[in-house]
C-alpha positions as CSV (number, residue, x, y, z in Angstrom):
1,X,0.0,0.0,0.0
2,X,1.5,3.2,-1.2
3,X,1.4,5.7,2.2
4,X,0.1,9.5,1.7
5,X,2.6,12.2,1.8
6,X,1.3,13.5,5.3
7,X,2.8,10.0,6.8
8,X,6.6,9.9,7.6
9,X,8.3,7.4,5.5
10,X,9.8,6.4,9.3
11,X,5.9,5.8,10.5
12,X,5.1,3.3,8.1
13,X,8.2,1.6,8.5
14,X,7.4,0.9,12.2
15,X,4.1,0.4,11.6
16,X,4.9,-2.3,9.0
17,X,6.6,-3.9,11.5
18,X,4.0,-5.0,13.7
19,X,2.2,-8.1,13.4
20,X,-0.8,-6.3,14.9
21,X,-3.0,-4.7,12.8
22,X,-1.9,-0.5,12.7
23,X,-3.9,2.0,11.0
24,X,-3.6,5.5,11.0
25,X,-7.0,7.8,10.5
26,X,-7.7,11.1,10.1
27,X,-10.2,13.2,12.1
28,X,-12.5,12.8,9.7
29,X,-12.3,9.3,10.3
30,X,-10.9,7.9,7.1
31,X,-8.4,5.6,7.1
32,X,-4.7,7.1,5.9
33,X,-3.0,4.3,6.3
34,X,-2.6,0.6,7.2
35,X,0.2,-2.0,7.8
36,X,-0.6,-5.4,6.1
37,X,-2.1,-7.0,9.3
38,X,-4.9,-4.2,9.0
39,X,-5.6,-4.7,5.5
40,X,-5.7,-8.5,6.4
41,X,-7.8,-8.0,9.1
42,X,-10.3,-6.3,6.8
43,X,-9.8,-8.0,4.3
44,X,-9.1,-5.6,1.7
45,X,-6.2,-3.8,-0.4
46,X,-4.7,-0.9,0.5
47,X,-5.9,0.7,-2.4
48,X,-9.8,-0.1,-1.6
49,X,-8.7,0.8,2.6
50,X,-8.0,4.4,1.6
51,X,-11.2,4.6,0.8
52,X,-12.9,3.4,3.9
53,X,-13.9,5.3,7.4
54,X,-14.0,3.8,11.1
55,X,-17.2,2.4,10.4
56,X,-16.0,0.1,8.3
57,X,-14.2,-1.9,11.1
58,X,-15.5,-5.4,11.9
59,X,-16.2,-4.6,15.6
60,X,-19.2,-4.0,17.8
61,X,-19.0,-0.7,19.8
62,X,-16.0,0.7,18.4
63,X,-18.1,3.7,16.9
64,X,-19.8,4.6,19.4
65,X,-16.4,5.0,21.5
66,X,-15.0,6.8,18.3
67,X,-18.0,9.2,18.6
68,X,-17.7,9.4,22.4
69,X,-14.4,9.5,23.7
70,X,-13.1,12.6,25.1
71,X,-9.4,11.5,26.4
72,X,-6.8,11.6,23.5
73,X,-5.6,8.3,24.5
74,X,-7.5,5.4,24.9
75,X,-7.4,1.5,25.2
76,X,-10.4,-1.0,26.0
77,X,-11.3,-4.4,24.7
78,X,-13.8,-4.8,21.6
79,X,-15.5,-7.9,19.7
80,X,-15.1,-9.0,16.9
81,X,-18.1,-11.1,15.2
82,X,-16.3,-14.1,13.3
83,X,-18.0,-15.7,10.4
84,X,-18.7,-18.6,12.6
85,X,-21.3,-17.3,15.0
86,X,-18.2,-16.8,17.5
87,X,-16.8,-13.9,18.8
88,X,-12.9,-13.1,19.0
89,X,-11.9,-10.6,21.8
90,X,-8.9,-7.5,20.6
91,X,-7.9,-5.1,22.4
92,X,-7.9,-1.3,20.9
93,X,-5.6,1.0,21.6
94,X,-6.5,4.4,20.1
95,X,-3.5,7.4,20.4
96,X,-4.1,10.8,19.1
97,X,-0.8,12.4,17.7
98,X,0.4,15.4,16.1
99,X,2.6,15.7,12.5
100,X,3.6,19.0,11.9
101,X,0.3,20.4,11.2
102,X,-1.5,17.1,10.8
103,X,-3.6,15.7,13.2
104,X,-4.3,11.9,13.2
105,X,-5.2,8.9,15.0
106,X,-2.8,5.9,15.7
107,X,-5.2,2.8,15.7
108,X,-4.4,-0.5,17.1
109,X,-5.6,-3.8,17.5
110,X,-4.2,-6.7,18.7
111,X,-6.5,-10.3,19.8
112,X,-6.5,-10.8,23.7
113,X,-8.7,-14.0,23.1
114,X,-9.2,-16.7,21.0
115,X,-12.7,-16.8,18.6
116,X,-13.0,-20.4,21.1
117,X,-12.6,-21.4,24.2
118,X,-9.1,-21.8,24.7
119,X,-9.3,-25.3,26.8
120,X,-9.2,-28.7,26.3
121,X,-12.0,-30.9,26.9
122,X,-13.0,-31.8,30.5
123,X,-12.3,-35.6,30.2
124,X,-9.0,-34.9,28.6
125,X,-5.8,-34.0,30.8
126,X,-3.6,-31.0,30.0
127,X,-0.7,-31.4,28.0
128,X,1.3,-29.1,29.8
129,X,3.1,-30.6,32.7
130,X,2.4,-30.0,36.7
131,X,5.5,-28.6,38.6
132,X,5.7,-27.1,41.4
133,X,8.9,-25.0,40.5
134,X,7.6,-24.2,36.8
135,X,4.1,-23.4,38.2
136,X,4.4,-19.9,37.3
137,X,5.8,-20.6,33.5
138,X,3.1,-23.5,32.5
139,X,0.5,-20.7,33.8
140,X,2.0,-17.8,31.1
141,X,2.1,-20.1,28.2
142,X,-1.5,-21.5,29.1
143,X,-2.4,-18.1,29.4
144,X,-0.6,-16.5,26.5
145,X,0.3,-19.6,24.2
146,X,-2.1,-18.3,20.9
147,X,-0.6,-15.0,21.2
148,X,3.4,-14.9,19.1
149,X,5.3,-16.0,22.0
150,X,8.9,-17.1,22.2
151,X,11.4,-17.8,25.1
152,X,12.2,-14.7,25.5
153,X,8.5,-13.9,26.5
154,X,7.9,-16.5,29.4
155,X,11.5,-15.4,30.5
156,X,11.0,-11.9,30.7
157,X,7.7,-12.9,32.3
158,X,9.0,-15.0,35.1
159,X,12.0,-12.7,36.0
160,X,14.6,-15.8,34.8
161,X,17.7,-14.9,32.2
162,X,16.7,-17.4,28.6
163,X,19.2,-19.4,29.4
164,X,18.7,-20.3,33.0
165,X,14.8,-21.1,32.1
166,X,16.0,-23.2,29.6
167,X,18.3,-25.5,31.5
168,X,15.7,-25.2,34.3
169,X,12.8,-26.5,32.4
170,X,15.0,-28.7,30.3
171,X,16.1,-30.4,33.5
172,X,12.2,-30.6,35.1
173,X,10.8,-31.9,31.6
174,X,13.3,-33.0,29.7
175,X,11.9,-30.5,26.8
176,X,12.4,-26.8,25.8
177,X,10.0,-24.2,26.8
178,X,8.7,-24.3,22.9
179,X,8.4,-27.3,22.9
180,X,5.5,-26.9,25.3
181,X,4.4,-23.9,23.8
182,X,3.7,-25.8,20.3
183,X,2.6,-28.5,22.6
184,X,-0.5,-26.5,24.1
185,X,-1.1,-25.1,20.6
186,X,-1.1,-28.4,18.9
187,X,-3.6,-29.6,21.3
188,X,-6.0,-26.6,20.7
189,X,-5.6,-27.1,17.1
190,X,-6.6,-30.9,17.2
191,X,-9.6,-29.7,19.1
192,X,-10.5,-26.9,16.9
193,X,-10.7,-29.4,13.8
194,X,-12.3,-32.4,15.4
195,X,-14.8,-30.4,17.0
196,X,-15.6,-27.2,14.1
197,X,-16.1,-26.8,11.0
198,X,-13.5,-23.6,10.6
199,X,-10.9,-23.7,8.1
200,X,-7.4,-24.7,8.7
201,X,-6.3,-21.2,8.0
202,X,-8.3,-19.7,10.7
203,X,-7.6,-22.7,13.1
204,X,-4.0,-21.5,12.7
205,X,-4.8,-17.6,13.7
206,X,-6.7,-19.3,16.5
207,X,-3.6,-21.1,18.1
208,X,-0.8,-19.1,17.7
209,X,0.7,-19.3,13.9
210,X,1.0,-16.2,11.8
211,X,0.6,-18.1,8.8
212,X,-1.0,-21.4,7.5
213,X,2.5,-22.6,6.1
214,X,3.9,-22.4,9.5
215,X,1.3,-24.0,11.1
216,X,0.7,-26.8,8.6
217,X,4.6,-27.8,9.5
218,X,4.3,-27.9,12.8
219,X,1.6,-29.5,13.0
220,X,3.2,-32.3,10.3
221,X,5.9,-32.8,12.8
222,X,4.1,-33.6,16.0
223,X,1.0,-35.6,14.7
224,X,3.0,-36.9,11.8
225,X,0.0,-36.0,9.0
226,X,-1.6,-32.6,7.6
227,X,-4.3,-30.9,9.5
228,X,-6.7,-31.6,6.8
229,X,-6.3,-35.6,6.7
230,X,-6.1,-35.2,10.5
231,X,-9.4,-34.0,10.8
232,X,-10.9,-36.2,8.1
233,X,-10.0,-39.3,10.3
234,X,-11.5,-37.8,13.7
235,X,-14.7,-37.9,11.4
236,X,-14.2,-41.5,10.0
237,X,-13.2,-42.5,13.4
238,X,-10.0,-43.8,11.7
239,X,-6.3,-43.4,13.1
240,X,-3.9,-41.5,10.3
């Protein structure tokens, strides 16, 4: 998407950056600008978002707070009405900034929740471990695990160095800390496709996975078949 003049070549580099979706509006309310993950997110081109206001967004009471607010910065959870009669919670954080003599809004928004509920089934026991001394990491990454998370993340979480939590959990387990991370998002996944009909494309967004590719590996590598023929044999009641 080719940015306006009025946005610093520096903005939109930073912007572009983010794997949240970033979108920059005027005070009119039309859309400036928008990084990739907001174009995705509304599924449209750049081109075609230029041409869009607030309204358009796919939430349910960010207009009215548009319309309403009176602090120049603002941040609050909305929803998000999937096209699977589900919801998927994001947080909005809304900053009002100043260009030379442009005024603008700095939009973002970011998924705090999943579209489903993140556990597994009742009769089915958690896949991530129970220790006492890792209490505190096994609760971030069951907390945090469909968010992009890395090592560094449940590290900088806990208060321990990368390295120390690594040996740490190494030595408890006998795995790495993303090993359990792709563990608890495998296990979503499998739930997600045995037990709804949305795509493997969305499942992926759901647990984690900024793209399908990505997903479809790791998924390969721990249930040793694709998503698709996965899910195919959950409904035959075959093994794969």
């Amino acid at each position: 998407m080719e940015p306006l003049n009025r946005c610093s070549s520096l903005l939109v580099s930073l912007l572009d950056r983010l794997e949240d979706a970033a979108l920059l509006i005027d005070t009119q309310g039309y859309f400036i600008y928008g990084n990739p993950s907001a174009c995705k997110f509304l599924d449209c081109s750049g081109t075609d978002l230029l041409a869009m206001t607030v309204q358009a967004l796919p939430l349910v009471n960010f207009a009215q707070i548009w319309s309403t607010r009176s602090s120049p910065e603002l941040c609050f959870t909305d929803r998000h009405a999937t096209a699977i009669d589900s919801e998927l919670m994001l947080e909005i954080t809304l900053i009002q900034e100043q260009n030379s003599d442009l005024s603008f809004n700095c939009l973002l928004i970011r998924p705090v929740e999943t579209a489903v509920e993140r556990t597994v089934r009742p009769q089915e026991e958690s896949v991530l471990p129970s220790v006492p001394q890792l209490e505190e990491v096994f609760r971030f990454i069951e907390e945090n695990y469909a968010r992009s998370i890395s090592l560094r993340d449940v590290a900088t979480a806990i208060g321990y160095c990368p390295s120390y939590l690594t040996d740490l959990v190494r030595r408890c387990t006998g795995q790495t800390v993303n090993h359990w991370i792709i563990k608890r998002r495998i296990a979503l996944a499998c739930h997600l496709l045995r037990d709804t009909d949305q795509s493997v494309n969305q499942i992926a967004i759901a647990t984690g996975y900024q793209n399908e590719g990505h997903f479809f590996r790791q998924f390969r590598q721990h249930c040793g078949t694709t998503p698709s023929i996965w899910r195919k044999s959950q409904h035959s009641g075959s093994t794969p």
